[in-house]
C-alpha positions in Angstrom: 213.4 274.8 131.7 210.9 271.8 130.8 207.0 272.7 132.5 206.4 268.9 132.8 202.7 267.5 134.0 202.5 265.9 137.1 199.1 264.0 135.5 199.3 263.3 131.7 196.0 264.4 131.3 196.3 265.1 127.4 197.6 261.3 126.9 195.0 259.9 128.6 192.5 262.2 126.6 194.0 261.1 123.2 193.7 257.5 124.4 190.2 257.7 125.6 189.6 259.1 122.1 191.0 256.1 119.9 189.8 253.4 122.5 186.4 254.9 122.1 186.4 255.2 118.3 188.1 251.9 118.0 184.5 250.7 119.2 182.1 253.6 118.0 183.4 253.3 114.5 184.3 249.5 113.2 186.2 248.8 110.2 183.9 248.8 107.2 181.2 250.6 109.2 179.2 254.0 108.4 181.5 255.9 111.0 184.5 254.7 109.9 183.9 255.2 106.5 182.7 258.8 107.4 186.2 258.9 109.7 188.7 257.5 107.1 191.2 259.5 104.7 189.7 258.8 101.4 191.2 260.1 98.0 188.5 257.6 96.1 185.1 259.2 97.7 184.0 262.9 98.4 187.3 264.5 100.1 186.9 265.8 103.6 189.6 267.6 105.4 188.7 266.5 108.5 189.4 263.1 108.3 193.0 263.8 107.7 193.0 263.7 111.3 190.2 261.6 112.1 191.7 258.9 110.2 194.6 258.5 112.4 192.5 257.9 115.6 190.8 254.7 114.0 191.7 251.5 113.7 191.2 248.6 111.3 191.2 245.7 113.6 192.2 245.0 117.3 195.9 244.1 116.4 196.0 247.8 114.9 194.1 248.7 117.4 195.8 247.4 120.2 199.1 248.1 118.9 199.3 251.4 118.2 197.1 252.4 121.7 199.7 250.6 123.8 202.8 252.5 121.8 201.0 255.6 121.9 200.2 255.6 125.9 203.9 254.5 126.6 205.5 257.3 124.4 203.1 260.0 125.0 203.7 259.6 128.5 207.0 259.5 128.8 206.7 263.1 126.1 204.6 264.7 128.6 206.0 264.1 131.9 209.3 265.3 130.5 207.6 268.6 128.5 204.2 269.5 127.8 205.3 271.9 125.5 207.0 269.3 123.4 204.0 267.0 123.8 202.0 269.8 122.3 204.5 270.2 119.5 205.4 267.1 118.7 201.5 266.1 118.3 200.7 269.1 116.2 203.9 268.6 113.9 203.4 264.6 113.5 199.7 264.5 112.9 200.0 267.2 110.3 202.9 265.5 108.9 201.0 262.8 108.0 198.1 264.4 107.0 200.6 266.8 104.3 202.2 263.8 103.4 198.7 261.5 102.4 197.6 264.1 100.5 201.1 264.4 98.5 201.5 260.7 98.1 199.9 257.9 95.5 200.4 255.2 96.9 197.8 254.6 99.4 194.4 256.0 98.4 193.0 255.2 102.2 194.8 255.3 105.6 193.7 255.1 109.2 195.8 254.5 112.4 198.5 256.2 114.9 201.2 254.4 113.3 202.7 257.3 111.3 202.4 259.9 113.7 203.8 257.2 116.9 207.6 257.2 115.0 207.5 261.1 115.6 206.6 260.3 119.7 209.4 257.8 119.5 212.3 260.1 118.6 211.0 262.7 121.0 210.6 260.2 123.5 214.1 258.9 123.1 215.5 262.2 123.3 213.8 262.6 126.7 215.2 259.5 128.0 218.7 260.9 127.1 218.1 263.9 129.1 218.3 261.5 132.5 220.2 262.4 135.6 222.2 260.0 136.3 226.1 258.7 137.0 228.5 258.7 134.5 228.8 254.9 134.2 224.8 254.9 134.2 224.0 257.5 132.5 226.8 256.1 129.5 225.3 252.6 129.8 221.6 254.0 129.7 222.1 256.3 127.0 223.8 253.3 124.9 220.5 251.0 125.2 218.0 253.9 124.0 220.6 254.7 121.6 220.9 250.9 120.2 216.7 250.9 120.4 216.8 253.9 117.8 218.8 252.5 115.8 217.2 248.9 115.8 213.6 251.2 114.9 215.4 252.9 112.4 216.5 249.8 110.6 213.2 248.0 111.0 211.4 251.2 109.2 214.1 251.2 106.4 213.3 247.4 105.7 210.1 247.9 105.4 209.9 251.2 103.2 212.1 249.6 101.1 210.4 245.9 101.0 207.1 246.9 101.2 206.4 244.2 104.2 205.7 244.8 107.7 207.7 243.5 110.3 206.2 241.9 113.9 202.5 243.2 113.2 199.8 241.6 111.1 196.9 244.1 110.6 193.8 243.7 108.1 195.4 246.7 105.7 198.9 246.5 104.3 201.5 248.2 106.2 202.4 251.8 105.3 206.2 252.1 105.5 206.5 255.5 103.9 204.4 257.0 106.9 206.4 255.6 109.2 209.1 257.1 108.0 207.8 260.8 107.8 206.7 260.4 111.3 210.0 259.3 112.0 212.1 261.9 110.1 209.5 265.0 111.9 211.0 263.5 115.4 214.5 263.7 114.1 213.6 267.6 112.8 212.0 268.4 116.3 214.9 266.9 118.7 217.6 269.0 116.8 215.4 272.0 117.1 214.5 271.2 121.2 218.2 270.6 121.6 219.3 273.7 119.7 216.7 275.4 122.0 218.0 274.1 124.9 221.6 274.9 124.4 220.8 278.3 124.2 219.0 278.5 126.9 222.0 277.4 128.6 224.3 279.5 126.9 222.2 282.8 127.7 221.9 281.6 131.1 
């Protein structure tokens, strides 16, 4: 059974936290450099997960806050236990994989860790009671909305380009896809979960 919060007090914390920093620590500033993965200055750990809570400009900004209050809600009013999962897995997905790539030698932003919300949140969406014809028509949309993400992310991992957004730092493709590929791992394991919960019930 899902323990789902009737207030989603740990999106709203997460988004006070960006919205703040997006105006405590502007691009090109002493916080955000202090904030920002770095493979080219003195390494901090931290900031492999301070540098996905800042932003590069307000189209980043504004972007990623707005897709991240949306999904995380929708996460945490189904689950809190898969809010708290999913967040831990994607942010440390990103983190692993920054340090394992050489490509980018700086990143900042929620944009990697957001494609692992969007899975989850897509799986929650399935899990909707509803009619038959509803439910088969619903389920088709968010279904045909995974698939659309799923071919924008491939585009651009394999262009290089970023599609609909136009940020001050190039896009980063790759992370989108990690984030994306940790939902897919974490909605076969909450489904596998799930049916055997049923089946032992």
């Amino acid at each position: 059974m899902r323990h789902s919060a009737k207030i989603p007090f740990l999106t709203i914390a997460v988004s006070l936290v960006v919205a703040v920093l997006y105006f405590v620590a502007p691009f090109g500033g002493d916080v955000f450099q202090a904030l920002l993965a770095s493979k080219t200055d003195d390494f901090r750990w931290y900031t492999l997960l301070t540098a996905q809570l800042i932003h590069t400009d307000f189209s980043h900004f504004g972007y990623d806050l707005l897709a991240f209050v949306v999904l995380s809600y929708c996460v945490e009013m189904s689950s809190i236990r898969y809010w708290c999962v999913t967040a831990a897995a994607s942010f440390t997905a990103i983190a692993v994989w920054f340090v394992l790539q050489n490509q980018f030698q700086h990143y900042a932003g929620l944009s990697g860790a957001l494609n692992g919300f969007f899975v989850v949140t897509l799986y929650c969406l399935l899990d909707v009671d509803k009619s038959k014809i509803q439910s088969t028509l619903w389920n088709g949309l968010v279904l045909l909305l995974l698939i659309g993400v799923v071919i924008k992310n491939s585009y651009e991992l394999y262009f290089d380009v970023a599609l609909f957004s136009d940020t001050r730092w190039r896009s980063t493709p790759s992370f989108h896809m990690v984030g994306m590929l940790v939902g897919f791992v974490l909605v076969s394991a909450f489904h596998g979960i799930e049916r055997i919960k049923k089946s032992a019930g």
